[in-house]
VMD Tcl script that builds the backbone (N, CA, C; Angstrom):
set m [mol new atoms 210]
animate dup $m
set s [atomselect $m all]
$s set {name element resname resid chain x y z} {
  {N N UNK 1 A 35.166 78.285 96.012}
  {CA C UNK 1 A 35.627 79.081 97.128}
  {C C UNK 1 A 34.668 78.862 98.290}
  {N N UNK 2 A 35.319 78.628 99.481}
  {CA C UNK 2 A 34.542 78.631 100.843}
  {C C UNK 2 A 33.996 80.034 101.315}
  {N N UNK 3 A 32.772 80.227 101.568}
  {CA C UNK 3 A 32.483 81.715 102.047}
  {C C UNK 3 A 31.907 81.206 103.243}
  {N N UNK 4 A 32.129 81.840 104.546}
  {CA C UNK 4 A 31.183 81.820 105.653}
  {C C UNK 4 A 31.160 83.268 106.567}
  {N N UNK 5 A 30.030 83.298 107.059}
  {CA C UNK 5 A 30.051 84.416 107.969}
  {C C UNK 5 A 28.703 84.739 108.264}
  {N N UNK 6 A 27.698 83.795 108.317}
  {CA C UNK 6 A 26.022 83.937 108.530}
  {C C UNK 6 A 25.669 84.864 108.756}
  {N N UNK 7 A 24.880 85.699 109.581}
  {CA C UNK 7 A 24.253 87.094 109.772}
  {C C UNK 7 A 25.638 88.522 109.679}
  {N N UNK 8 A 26.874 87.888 110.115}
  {CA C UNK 8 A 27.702 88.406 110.306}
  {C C UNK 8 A 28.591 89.420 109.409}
  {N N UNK 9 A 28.767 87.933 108.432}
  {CA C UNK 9 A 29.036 87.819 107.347}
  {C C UNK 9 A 28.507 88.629 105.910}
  {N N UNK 10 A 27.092 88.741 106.313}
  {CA C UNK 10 A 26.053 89.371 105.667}
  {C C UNK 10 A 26.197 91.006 105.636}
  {N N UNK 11 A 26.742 91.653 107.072}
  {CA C UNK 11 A 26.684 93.045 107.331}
  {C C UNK 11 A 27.673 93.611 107.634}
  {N N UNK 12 A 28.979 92.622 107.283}
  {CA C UNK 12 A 29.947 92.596 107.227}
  {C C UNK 12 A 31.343 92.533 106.870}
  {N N UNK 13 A 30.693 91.594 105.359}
  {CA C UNK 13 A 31.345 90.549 104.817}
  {C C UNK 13 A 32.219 89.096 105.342}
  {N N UNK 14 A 32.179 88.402 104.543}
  {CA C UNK 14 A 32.124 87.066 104.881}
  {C C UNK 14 A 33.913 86.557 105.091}
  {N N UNK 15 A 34.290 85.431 105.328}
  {CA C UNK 15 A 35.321 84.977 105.666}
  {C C UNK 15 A 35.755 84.157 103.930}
  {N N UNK 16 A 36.464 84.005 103.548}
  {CA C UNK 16 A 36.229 83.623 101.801}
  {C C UNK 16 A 38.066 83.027 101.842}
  {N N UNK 17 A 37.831 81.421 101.387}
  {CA C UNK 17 A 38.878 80.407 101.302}
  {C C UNK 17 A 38.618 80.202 100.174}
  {N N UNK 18 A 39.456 80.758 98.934}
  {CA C UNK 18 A 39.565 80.922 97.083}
  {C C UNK 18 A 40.733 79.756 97.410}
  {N N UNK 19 A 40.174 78.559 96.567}
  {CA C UNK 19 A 41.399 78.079 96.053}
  {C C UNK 19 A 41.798 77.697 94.750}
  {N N UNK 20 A 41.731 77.174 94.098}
  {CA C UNK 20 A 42.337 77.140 92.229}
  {C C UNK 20 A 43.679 77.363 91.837}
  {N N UNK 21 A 44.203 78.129 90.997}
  {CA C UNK 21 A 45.331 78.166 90.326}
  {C C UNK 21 A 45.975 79.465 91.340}
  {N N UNK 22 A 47.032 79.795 91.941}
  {CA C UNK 22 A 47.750 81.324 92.129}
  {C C UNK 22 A 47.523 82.138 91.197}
  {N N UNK 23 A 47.320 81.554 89.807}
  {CA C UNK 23 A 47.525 82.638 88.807}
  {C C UNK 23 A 46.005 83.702 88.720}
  {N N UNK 24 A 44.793 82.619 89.003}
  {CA C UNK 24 A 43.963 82.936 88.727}
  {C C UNK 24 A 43.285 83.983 90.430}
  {N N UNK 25 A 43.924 83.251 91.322}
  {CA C UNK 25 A 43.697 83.825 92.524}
  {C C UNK 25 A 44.446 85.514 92.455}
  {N N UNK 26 A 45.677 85.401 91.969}
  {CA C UNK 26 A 45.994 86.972 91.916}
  {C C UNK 26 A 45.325 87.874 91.118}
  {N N UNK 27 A 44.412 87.058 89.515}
  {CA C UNK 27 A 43.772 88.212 88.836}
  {C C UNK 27 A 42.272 88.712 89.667}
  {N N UNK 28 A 41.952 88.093 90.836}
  {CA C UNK 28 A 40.409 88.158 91.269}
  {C C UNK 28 A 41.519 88.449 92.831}
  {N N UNK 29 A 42.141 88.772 93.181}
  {CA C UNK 29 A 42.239 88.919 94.774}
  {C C UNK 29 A 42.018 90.649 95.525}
  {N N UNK 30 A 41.992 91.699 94.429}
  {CA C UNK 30 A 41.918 92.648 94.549}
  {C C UNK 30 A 39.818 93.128 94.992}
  {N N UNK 31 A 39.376 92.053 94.254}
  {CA C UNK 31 A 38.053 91.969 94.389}
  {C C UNK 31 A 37.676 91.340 95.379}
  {N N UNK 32 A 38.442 90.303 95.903}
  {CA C UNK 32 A 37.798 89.410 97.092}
  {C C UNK 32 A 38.483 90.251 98.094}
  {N N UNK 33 A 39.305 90.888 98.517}
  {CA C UNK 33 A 40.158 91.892 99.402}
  {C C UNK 33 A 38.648 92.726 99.624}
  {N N UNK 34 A 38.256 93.805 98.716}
  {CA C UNK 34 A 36.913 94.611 98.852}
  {C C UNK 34 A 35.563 94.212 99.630}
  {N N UNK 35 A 35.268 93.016 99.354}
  {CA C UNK 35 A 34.096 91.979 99.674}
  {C C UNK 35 A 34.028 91.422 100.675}
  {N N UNK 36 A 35.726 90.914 101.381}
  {CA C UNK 36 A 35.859 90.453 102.366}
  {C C UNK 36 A 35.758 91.343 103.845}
  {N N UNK 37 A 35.488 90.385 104.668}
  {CA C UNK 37 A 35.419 91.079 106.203}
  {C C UNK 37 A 36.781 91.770 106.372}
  {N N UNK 38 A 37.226 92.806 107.071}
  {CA C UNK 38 A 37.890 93.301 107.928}
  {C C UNK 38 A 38.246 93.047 108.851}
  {N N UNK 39 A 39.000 92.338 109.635}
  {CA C UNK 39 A 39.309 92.325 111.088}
  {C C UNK 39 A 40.376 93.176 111.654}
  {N N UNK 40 A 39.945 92.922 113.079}
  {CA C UNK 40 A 40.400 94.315 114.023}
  {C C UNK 40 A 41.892 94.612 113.352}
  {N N UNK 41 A 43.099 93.794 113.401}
  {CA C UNK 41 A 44.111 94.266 113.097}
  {C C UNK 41 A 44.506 94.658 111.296}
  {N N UNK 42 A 43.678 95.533 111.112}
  {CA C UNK 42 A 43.394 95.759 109.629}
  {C C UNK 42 A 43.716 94.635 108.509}
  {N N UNK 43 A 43.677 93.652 108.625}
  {CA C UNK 43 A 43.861 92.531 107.590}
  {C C UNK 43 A 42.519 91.958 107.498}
  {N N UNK 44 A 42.775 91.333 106.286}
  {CA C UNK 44 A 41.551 90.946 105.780}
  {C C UNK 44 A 41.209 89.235 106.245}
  {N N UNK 45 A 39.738 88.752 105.785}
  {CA C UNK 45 A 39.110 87.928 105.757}
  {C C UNK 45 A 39.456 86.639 104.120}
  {N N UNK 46 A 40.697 86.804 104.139}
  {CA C UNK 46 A 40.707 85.537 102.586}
  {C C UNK 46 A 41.832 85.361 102.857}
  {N N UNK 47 A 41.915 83.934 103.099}
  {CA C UNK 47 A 43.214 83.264 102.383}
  {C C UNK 47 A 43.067 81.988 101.456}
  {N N UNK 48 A 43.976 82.309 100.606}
  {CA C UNK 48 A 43.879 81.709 99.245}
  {C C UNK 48 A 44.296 80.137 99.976}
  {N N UNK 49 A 43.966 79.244 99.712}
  {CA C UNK 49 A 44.216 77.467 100.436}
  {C C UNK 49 A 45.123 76.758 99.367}
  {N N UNK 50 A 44.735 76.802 98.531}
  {CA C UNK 50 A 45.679 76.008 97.390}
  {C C UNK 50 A 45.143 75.385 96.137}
  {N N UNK 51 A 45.144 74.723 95.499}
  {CA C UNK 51 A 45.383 73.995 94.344}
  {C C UNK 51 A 43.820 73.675 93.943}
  {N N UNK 52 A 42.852 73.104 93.157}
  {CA C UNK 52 A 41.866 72.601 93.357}
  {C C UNK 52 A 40.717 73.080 94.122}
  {N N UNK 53 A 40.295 72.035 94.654}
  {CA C UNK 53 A 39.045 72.364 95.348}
  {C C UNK 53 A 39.139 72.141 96.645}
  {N N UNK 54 A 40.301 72.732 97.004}
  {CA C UNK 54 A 40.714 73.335 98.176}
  {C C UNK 54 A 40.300 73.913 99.329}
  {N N UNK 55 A 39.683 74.997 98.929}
  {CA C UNK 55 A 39.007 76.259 99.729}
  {C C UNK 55 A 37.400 75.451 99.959}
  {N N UNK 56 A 36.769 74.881 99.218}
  {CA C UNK 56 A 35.523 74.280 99.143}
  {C C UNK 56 A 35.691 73.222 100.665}
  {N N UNK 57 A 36.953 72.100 100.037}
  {CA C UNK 57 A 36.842 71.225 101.560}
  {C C UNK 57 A 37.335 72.101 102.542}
  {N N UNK 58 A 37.989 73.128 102.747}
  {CA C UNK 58 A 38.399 73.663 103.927}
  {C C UNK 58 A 37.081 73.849 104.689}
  {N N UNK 59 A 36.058 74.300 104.308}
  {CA C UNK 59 A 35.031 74.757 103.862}
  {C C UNK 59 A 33.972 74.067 104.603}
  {N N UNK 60 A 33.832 72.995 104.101}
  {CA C UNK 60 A 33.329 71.202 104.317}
  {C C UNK 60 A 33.586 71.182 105.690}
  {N N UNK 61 A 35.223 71.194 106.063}
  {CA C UNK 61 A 35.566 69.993 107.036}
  {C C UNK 61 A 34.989 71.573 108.505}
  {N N UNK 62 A 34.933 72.926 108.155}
  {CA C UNK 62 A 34.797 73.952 109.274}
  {C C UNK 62 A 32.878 73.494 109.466}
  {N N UNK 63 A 32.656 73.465 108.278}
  {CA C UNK 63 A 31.203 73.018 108.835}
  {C C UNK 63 A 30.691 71.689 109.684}
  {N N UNK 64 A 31.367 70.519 109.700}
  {CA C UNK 64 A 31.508 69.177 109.998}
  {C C UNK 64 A 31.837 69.625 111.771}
  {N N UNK 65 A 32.967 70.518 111.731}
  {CA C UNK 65 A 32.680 70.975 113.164}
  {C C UNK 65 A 31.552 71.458 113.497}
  {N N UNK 66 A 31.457 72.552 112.883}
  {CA C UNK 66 A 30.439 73.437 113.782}
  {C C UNK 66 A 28.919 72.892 114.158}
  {N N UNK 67 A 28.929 72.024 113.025}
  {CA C UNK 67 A 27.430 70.634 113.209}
  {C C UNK 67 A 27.696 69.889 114.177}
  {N N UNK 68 A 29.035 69.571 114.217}
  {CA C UNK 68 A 29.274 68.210 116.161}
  {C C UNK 68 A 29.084 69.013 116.732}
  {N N UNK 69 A 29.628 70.322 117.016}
  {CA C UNK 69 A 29.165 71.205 118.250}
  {C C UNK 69 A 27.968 71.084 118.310}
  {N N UNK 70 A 27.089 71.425 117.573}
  {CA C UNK 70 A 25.798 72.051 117.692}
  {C C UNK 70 A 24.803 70.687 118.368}
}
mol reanalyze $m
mol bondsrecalc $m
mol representation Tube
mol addrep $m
């Protein structure tokens, strides 16, 4: 699973891209819902990406940006 949210993230909770099986994402989504950030329009900080190791490269490719920016 991708987690990000640096200082933010920390006092806040983090932004969290679970990916693996649906099956296994619905028995753990009630827990990552709790953990996750809040944003303004009351929805949460997780969306499930898909299949594999999914959420990890989503993950990868947001950091690959934020390093060219920097």
């Amino acid at each position: 699973m991708g987690v990000s949210g640096d200082e933010e993230g920390a006092r806040h909770g983090p932004s969290l891209t679970p990916g693996g099986s649906s099956k296994a994402h619905k028995n753990i989504e009630d827990i990552l819902l709790k953990r996750a950030a809040q944003v303004s329009d009351n929805s949460f900080g997780v969306t499930y990406i898909g299949r594999g190791g999914s959420g990890n490269f989503i993950k990868m490719v947001q950091n690959g940006i934020e390093y060219g920016d920097m």
